[in-house]
C-alpha positions in Angstrom: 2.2 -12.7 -19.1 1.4 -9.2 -17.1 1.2 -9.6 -13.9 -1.8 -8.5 -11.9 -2.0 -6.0 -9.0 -2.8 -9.1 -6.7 -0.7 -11.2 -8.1 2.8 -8.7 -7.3 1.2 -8.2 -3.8 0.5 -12.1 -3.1 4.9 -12.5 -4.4 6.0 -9.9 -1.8 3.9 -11.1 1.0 5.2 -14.6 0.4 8.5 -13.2 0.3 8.0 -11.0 3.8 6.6 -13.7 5.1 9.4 -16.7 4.4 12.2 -13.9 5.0 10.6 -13.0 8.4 10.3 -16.5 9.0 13.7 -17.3 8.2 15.4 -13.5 9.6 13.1 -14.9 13.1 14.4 -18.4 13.5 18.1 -18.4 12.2 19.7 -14.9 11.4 17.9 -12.6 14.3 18.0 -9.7 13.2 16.1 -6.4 13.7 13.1 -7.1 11.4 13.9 -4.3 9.4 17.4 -5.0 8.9 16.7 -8.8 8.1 14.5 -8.3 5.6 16.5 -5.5 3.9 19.3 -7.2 3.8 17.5 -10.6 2.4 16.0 -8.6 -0.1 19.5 -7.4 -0.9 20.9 -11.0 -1.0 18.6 -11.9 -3.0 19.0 -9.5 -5.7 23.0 -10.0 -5.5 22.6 -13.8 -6.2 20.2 -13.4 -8.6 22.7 -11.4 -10.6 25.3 -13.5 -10.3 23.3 -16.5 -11.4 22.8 -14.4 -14.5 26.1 -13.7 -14.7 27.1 -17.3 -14.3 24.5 -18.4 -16.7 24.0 -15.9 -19.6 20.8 -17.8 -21.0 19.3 -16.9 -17.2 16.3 -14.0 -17.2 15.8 -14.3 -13.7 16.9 -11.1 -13.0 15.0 -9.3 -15.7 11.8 -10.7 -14.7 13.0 -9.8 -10.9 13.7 -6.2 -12.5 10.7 -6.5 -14.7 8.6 -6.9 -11.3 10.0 -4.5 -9.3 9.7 -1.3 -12.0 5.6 -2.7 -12.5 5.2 -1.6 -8.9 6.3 1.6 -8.8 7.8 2.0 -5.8 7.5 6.1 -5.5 4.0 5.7 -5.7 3.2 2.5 -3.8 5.0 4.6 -1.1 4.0 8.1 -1.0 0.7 7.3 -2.3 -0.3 4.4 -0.8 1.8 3.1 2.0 3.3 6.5 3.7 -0.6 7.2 5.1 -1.1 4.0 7.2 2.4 3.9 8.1 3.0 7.4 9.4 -0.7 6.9 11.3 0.3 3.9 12.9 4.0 5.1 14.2 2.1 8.6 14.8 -0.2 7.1 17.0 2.1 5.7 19.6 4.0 9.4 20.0 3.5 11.1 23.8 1.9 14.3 23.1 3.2 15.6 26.7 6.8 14.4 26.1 6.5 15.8 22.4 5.3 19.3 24.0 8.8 19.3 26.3 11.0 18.5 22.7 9.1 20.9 20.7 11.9 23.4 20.7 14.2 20.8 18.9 11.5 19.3 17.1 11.2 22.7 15.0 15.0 23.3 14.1 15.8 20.1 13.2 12.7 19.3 11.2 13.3 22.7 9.2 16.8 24.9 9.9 18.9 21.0 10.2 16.9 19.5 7.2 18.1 22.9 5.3 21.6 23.0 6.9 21.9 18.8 5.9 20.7 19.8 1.9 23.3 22.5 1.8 26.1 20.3 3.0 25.6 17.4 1.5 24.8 18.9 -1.8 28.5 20.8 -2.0 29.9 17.7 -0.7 28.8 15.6 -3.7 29.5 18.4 -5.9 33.1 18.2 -5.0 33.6 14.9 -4.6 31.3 13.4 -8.1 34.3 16.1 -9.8 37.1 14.5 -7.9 36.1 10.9 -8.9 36.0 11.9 -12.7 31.9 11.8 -13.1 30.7 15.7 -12.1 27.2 16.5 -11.8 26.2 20.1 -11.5 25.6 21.6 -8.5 21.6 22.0 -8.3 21.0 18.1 -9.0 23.8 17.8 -6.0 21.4 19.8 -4.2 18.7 18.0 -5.3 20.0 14.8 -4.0 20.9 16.7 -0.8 17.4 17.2 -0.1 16.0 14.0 -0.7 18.3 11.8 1.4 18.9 15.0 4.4 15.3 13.8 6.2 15.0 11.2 8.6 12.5 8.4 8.0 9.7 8.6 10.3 9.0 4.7 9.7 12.9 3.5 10.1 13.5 5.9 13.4 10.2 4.7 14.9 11.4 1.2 14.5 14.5 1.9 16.2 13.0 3.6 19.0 11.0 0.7 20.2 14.7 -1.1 20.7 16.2 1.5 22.4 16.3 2.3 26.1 16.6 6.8 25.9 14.1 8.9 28.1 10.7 9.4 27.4 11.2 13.2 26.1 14.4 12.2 23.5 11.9 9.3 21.9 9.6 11.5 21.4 11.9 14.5 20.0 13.6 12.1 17.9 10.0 10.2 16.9 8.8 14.1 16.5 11.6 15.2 14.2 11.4 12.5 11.8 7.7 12.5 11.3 7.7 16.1 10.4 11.0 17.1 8.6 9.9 14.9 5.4 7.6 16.9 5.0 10.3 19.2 4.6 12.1 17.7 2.7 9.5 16.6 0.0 9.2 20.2 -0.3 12.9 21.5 -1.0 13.0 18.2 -3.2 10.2 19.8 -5.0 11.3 23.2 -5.1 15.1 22.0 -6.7 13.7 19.9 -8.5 12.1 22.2 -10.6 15.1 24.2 -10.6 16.8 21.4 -12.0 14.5 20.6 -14.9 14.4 24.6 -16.1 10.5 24.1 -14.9 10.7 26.9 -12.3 13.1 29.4 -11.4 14.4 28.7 -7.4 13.0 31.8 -5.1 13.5 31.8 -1.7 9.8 33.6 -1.4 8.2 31.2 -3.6 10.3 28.2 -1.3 8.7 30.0 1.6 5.4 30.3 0.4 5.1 26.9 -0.6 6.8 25.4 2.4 3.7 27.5 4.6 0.9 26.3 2.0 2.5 22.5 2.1 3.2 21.9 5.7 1.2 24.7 7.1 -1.9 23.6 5.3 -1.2 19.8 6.5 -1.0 20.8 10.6 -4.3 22.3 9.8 -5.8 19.3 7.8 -4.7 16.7 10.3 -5.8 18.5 12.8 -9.4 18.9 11.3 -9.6 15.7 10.2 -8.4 14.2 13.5 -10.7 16.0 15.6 -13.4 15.0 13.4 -12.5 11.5 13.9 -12.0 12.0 17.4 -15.9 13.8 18.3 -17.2 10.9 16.1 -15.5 8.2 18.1 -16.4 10.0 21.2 -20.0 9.7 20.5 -20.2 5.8 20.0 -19.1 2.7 21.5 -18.4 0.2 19.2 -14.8 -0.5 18.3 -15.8 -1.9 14.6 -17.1 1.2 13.8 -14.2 3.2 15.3 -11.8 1.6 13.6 -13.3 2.0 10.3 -13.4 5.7 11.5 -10.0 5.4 11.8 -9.5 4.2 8.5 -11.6 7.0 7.2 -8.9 9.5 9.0 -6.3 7.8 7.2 -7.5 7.3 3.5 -10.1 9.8 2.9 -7.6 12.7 4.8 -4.5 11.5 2.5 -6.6 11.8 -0.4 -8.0 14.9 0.3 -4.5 16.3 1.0 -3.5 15.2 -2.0 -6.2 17.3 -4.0 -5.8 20.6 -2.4 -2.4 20.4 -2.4 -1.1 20.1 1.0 1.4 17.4 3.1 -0.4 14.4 3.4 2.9 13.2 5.4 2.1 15.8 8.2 -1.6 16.0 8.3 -1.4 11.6 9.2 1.1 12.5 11.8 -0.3 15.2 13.5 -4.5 13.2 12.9 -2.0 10.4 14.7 -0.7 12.6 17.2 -4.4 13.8 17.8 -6.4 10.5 18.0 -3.1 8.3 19.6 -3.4 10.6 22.6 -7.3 12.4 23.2 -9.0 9.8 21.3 -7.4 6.8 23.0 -7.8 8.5 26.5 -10.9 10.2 25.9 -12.9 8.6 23.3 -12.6 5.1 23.5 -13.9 2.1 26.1 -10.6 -0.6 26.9 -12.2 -2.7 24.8 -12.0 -0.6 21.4 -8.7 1.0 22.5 -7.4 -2.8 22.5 -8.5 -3.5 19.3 -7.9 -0.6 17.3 -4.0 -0.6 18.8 -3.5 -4.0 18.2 -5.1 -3.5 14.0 -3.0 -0.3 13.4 -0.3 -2.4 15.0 -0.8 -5.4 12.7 -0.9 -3.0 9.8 2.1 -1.6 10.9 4.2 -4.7 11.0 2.8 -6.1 7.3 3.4 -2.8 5.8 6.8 -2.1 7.2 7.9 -6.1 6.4 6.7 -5.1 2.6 8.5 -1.8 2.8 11.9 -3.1 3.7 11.8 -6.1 1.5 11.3 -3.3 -1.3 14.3 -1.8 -0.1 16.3 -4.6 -0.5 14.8 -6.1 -3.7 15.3 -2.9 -5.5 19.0 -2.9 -5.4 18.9 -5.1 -8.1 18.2 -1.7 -10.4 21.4 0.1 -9.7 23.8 1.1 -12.2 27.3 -1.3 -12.1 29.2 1.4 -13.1 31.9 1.7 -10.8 32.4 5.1 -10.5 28.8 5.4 -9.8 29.5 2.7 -6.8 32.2 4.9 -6.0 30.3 7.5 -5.6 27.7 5.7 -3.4 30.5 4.4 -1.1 31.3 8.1 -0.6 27.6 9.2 0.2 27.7 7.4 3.4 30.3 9.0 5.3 29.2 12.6 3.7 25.4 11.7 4.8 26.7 10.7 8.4 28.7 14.1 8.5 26.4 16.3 7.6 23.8 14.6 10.0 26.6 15.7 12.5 26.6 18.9 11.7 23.0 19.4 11.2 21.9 17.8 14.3 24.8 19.3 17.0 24.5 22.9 15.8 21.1 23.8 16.7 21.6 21.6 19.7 24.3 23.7 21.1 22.0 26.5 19.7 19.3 25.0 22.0 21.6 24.3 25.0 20.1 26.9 27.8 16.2 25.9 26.2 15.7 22.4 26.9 18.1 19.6 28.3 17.5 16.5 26.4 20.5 14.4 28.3 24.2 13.3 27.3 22.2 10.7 24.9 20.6 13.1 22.5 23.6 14.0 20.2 24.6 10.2 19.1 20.6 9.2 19.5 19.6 12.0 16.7 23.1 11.1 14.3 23.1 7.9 14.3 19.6 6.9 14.7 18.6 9.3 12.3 17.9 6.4 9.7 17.3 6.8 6.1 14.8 4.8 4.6 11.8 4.0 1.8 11.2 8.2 1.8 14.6 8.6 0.4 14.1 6.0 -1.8 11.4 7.3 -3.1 11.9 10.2 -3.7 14.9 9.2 -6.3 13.1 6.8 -8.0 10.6 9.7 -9.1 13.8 11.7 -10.7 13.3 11.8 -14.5 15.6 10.1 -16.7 18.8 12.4 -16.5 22.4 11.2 -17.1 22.4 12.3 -13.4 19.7 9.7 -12.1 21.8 6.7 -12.0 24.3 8.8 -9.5 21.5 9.9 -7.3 20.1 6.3 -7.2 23.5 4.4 -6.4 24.0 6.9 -3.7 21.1 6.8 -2.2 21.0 3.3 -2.0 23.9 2.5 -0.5 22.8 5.7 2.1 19.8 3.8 3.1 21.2 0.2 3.0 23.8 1.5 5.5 21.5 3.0 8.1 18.8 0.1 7.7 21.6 -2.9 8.1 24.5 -1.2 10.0 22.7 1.8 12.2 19.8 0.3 12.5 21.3 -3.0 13.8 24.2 -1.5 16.1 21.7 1.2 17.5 21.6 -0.1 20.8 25.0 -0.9 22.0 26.2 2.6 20.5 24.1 4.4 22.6 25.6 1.9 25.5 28.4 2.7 24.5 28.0 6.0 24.4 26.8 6.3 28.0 30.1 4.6 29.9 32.1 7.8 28.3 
């Protein structure tokens, strides 16, 4: 029997629910990290109940449930709005003003600098493990796992103890280089598929129309919000307002064919900062922080779960595995690379402080973008690749950077 739409969402709030339960009480881990990693778990044993038991279909009907959700557009067309709002909301404009040099190259020169390397990287090493894939899908993955995710770094931040200014560079960086990188994803994509010959003025052109056209959006659309907020005092009504920013200016985006990603974080940006300090009474700045707070935490315990659960659809193949494995140092590297070059670039314009280098590498986190974006790749002989590796990419950053964030910055500051 076909599941309903409320009956999948009922099964993975159960699940987020008695994994956060369980992550809370006995395993105390980072919420993220516990759930992912559960998820993860979960999938494993199912598989090797299978395995142990041929006559088993538990993992087919685990497989069967997570392909009827889709996660690429659960995500990007669904989730991605509320969750970029809510993190977007919490950013310091002021401190975001004095990282806005940063902010720029690394959202755009360090997102290109990360495709490039990671995509020759793979190149060489899918040919030196036997399996090759062509350069442009290397370049393809390359772009989807070089941007950091907005909702995994904003997670991380809340744990960490760096200066005002560096949370908000690093918070400011990851909301805005997906949009980014959706865009060179898009671009070599289509490359890829023979759909659309790559240009470098066309790329241009559509990186201005995309995220130039979503600054623009969010900020109309968050202004709006704000001048209506201003006007009334009563917080049920301004959060439905809110809500209004967030669903009707995603959807919009979406239809004229701008970045719904940026115009939520800079609407966010907007309302988080004038409209909480100059629009709203205590009492409705309470209430609407606490709901976009509460819809946060569900959203992001549903998004992680995801993450782990969908493990369970990677290829076996070993030399696919192989080539995850390798993924995660390449990623790291080129994150590196990306990140110190335009800070020594940047050295005499702003001083972010002997954390910033090892607080934008490793808590640049991966996460549900990245994912994402590879489960929309058509079916190619190179999809499995791009899956395994990003996979294991994200798994890494959510379990092992995203757990050991804090006492490598600690670490970090005794040298």
């Amino acid at each position: 029997m076909a599941l309903m739409p409320f009956d999948v969402a009922a099964i993975l709030i159960v699940l987020a629910a008695t994994f956060g339960y369980l992550n809370y009480r006995f395993v105390r881990l980072p919420a993220s990290a516990g759930l992912t990693l559960m998820g993860a778990i979960s999938s494993a044993i199912i598989l090797g109940l299978d395995w142990l038991f041929p006559m088993s279909r538990t993992a087919d009907s685990l497989i069967g449930l997570i392909t009827s959700i889709n996660f690429h557009q659960t995500l990007m067309n669904g989730m991605l709005s509320f969750l970029l709002f809510a993190g977007a909301l919490h950013v310091d404009w002021s401190e975001m003003r004095r990282g806005r040099w940063p902010i720029l190259v690394l959202s755009t020169i360090g997102v290109l600098i990360s495709t490039a390397l990671i995509g020759g990287g793979f190149f060489l090493f899918s040919a030196w493990l036997g399996s090759p894939v062509p350069l442009i899908w290397c370049l393809v993955f390359g772009s989807l796992i070089s941007p950091t995710d907005p909702v995994a770094v904003m997670g991380v931040l809340k744990r960490t103890s760096v200066s005002p200014t560096l949370q908000a560079t690093v918070a400011g960086e990851s909301l805005f280089n997906d949009g980014v990188g959706v865009v060179m994803f898009s671009i070599l994509l289509a490359a890829a598929i023979g759909s659309d010959a790559f240009s470098l003025p066309h790329a241009v052109e559509l990186f201005a129309v995309e995220a130039g056209g979503g600054v623009l959006l969010g900020l109309v659309i968050g202004w709006i919000g704000f001048r209506a907020m201003r006007s009334i005092d009563d917080y049920n009504v301004e959060v439905m307002i809110s809500l209004a920013v967030v669903m009707g200016g995603y959807a919009l985006a979406s239809h004229i064919g701008v970045s719904g990603p940026v115009a939520m974080a800079v609407a966010g940006i907007l309302i988080g900062n004038h409209g909480v300090a100059q629009a709203m009474s205590d009492t409705t700045k309470d209430y609407l922080l606490k709901f976009w707070s509460l819809i946060d935490e569900i959203l992001n315990a549903v998004l992680f779960l995801l993450i782990g659960l969908e493990v369970i659809t990677v290829s076996h193949n070993l030399r696919v595995l192989a080539l995850g494995a390798v993924a995660i140092p390449l990623a790291l590297g080129a994150r590196a690379i990306s990140v110190l070059l335009p800070l020594a670039a940047l050295r005499h314009v702003l001083r972010l402080g002997p954390q910033a280098p090892m607080t934008l590498i490793w808590g640049g986190l991966r996460g549900g973008i990245s994912v994402a974006l590879a489960l929309s790749l058509p079916e190619t002989p190179f999809r499995s690749t791009s899956l395994a590796a990003t996979y294991a990419v994200v798994l890494f950053a959510v379990i092992v950077q995203g757990v050991t964030i804090e006492r490598v910055l600690a670490r970090g500051q005794k040298f």
